[in-house]
ZAMI-754275 format. One line per field, with one value per residue (C-alpha): x negated, y negated, z negated; residue in one letter. Coordinates in steps of 0.5 Angstrom, whole numbers, plus 500, padded with zeros to 3 digits. Layout:
# ZAMI-754275
c1 (X / ...)
c2 (Y / ...)
c3 (Z / ...)
residu (a / ...)
# end
This chain:
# ZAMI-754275
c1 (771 / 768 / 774 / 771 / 764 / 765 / 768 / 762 / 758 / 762 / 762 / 755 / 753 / 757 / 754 / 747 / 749 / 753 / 746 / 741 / 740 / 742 / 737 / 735 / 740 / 737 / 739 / 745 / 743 / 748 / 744 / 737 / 739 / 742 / 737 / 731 / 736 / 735 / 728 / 727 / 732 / 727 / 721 / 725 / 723 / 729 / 730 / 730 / 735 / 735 / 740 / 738 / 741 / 740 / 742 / 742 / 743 / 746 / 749 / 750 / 749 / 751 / 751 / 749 / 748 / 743 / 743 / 739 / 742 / 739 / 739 / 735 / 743 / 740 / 747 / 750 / 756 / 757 / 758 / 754 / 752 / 757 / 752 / 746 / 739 / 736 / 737 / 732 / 735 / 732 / 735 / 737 / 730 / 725 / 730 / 728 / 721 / 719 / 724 / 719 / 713 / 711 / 710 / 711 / 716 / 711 / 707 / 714 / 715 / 708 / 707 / 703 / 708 / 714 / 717 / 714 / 719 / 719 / 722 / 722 / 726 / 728 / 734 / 736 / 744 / 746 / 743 / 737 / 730 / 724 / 721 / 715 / 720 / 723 / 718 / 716 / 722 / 722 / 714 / 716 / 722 / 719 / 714 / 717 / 724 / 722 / 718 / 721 / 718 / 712 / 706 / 707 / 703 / 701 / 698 / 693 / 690 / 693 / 699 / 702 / 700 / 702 / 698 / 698 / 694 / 690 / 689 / 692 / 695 / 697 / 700 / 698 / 700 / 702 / 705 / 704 / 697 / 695 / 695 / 692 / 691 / 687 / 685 / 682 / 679 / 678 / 674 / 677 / 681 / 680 / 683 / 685 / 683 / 688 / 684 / 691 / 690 / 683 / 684 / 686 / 688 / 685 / 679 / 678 / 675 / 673 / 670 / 668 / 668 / 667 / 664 / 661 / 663 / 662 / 664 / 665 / 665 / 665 / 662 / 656 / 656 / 655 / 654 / 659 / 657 / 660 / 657 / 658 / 663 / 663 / 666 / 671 / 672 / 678 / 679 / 673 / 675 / 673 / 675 / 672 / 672 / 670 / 665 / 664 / 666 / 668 / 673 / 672 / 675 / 676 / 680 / 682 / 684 / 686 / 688 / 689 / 694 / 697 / 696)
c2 (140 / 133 / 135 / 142 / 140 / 135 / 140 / 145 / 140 / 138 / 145 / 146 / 141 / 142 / 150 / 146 / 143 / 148 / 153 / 148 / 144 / 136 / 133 / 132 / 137 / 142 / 149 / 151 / 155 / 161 / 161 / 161 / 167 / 171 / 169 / 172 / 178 / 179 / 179 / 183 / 188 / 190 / 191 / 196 / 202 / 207 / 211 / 203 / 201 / 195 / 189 / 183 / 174 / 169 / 163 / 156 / 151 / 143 / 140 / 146 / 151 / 157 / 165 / 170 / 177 / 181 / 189 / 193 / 200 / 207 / 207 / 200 / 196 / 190 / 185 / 179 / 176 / 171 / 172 / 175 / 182 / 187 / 190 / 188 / 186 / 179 / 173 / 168 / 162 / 155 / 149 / 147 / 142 / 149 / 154 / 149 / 149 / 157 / 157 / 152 / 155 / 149 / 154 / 161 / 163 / 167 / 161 / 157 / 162 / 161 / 158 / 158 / 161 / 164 / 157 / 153 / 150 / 151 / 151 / 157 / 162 / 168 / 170 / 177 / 179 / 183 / 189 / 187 / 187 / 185 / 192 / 194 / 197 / 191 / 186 / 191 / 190 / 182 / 182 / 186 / 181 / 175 / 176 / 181 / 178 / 171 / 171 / 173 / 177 / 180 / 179 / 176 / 169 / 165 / 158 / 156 / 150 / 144 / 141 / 149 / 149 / 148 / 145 / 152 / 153 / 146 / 148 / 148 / 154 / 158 / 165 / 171 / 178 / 181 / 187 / 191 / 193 / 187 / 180 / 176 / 167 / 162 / 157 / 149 / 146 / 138 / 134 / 133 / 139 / 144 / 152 / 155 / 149 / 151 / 157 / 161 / 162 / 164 / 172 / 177 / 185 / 186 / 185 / 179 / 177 / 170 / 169 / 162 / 160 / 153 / 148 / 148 / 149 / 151 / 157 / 158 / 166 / 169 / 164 / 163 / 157 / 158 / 155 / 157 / 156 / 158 / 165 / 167 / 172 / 173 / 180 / 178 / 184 / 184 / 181 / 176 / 168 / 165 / 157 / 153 / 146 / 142 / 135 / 134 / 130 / 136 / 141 / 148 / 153 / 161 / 167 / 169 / 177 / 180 / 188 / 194 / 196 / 191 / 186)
c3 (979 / 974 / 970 / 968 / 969 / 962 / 959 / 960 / 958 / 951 / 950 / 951 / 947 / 941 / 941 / 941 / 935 / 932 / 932 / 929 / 923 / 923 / 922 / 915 / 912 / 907 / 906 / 900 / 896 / 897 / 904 / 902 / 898 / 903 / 908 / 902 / 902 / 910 / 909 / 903 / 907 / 912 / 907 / 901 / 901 / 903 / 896 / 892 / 887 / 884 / 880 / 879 / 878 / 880 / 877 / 879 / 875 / 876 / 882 / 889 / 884 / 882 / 881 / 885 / 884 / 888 / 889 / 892 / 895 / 897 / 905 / 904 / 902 / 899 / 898 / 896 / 892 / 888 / 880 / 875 / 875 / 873 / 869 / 864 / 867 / 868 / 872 / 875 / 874 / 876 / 881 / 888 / 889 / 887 / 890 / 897 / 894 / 894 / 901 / 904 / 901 / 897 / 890 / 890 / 885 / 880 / 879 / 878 / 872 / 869 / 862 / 856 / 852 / 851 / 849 / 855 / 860 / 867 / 874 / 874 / 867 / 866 / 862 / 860 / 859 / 853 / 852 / 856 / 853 / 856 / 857 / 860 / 866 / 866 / 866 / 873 / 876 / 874 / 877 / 883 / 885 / 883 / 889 / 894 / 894 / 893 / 899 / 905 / 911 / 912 / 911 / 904 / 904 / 899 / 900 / 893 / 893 / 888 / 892 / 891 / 883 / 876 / 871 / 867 / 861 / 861 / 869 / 875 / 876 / 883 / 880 / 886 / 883 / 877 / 875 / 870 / 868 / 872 / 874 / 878 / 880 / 883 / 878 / 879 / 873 / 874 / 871 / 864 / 864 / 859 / 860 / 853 / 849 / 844 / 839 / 839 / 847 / 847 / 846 / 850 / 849 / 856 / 860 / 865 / 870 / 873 / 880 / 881 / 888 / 888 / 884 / 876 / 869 / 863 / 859 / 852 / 851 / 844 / 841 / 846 / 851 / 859 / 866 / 871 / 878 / 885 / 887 / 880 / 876 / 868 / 865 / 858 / 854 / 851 / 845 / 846 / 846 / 852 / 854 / 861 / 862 / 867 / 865 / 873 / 879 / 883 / 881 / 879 / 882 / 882 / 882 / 875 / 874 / 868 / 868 / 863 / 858 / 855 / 862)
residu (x / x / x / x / x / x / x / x / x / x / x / x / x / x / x / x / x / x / x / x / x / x / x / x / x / x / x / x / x / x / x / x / x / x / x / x / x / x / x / x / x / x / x / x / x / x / x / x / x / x / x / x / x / x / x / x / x / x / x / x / x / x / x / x / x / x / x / x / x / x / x / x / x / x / x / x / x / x / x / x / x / x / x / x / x / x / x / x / x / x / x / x / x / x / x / x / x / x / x / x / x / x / x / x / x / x / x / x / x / x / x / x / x / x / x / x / x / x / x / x / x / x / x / x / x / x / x / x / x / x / x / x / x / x / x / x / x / x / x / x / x / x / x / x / x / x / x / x / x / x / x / x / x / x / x / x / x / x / x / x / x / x / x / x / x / x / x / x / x / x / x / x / x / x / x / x / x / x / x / x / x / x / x / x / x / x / x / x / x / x / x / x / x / x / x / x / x / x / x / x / x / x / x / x / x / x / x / x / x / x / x / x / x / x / x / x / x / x / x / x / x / x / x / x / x / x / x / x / x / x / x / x / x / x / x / x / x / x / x / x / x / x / x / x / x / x / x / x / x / x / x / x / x / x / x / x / x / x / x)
# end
């Protein structure tokens, strides 16, 4: 009887250890993506298709196909896509990230412009261009797929932000005709203070939520303060800085054709 006892005793314990984690052991990537395409399995809509990469680069990387069927298939297999579209590629160590909630992948994918580094790229196969419809479908999984489960949260605050554009930067939602981003400008910070980022070919809205700054729009400087939204009509320039202690913060909201 103690023999049998010892026995269930082993095999409870290795069962134990076999449905947990070790201590300290990080996820690999083919196992954070295949968790990620479980959840996005749940929330796709049932006549959604799709085809997608993602590449990881340097040590535990790879690359993964993902595709997304009719009926809400949404499979896995290593290897690069059978057929042309694009690949988000990044590392092991932002991959864990966006799994944990550090950063989400869209503000990991932020820049200034096209040549920037970051975390976070999007490479397109051959015969592939960055169309509008493509650029939708990049938005859509790059938020929808990335964060798994629902309801879909993302934490904005300076631990979860990239310094973008002369600020830190927290991406929310783009999609086309539409894009959306906490912004915080610390003392010292300046947001466009290169004159070829200073105008867009869309409207933008800047909510401040907290602190004071200063603006300049089209020429005419103002004070920013919390409580207070400024409308910037496309093709107006428009820099913020900040000469204060406390940073300034707000919700930034950029949207029409060409958004």
């Amino acid at each position: 009887m103690k023999r049998w006892i010892f026995f269930i005793t082993i095999l409870l314990m290795a069962w134990t250890l076999g449905s947990q984690p070790l201590v300290g052991q990080e996820k690999t990537a083919a196992k954070i993506i295949t968790d990620w395409a479980a959840a996005y399995q749940k929330k796709v809509s049932p006549e959604e298709e799709g085809l997608f990469g993602i590449e990881i680069k340097g040590e535990g990387g790879g690359v993964w196909t993902v595709s997304i069927e009719p009926g809400r298939k949404v499979k896995v297999r290593a290897g690069e896509p059978d057929k042309p579209t694009f690949l988000f590629t990044t590392d092991l160590s932002t991959l864990r990230k966006i799994d944990k909630g550090e950063i989400n992948a869209l503000t990991a994918a932020g820049r200034a412009k096209a040549s920037d580094s970051a975390p976070v790229d999007i490479k397109f196969m051959p015969d592939v261009q960055p169309s509008p419809e493509v650029m939708k479908k990049i938005f859509h999984y790059g938020f929808h797929f990335f964060i798994p489960g629902t309801p879909e949260i993302i934490y904005f605050d300076e631990a979860h932000s990239r310094f973008v554009h002369g600020g830190n930067v927290v991406i929310f939602y783009y999609t086309t005709g539409l894009r959306t981003a906490w912004y915080q400008v610390k003392k010292g910070m300046v947001i466009n203070q290169d004159e070829s980022d200073q105008v867009n070919p869309f409207p933008t809205l800047f909510i401040c939520t907290r602190g004071e700054g200063r603006a300049k729009l089209g020429g005419k400087t103002i004070t920013l303060k919390k409580g207070m939204m400024v409308y910037i009509p496309a093709g107006m320039s428009h820099m913020f800085w900040n000469e204060n202690d406390e940073p300034m913060e707000g919700i930034i909201i950029m949207f029409g054709p060409g958004a």
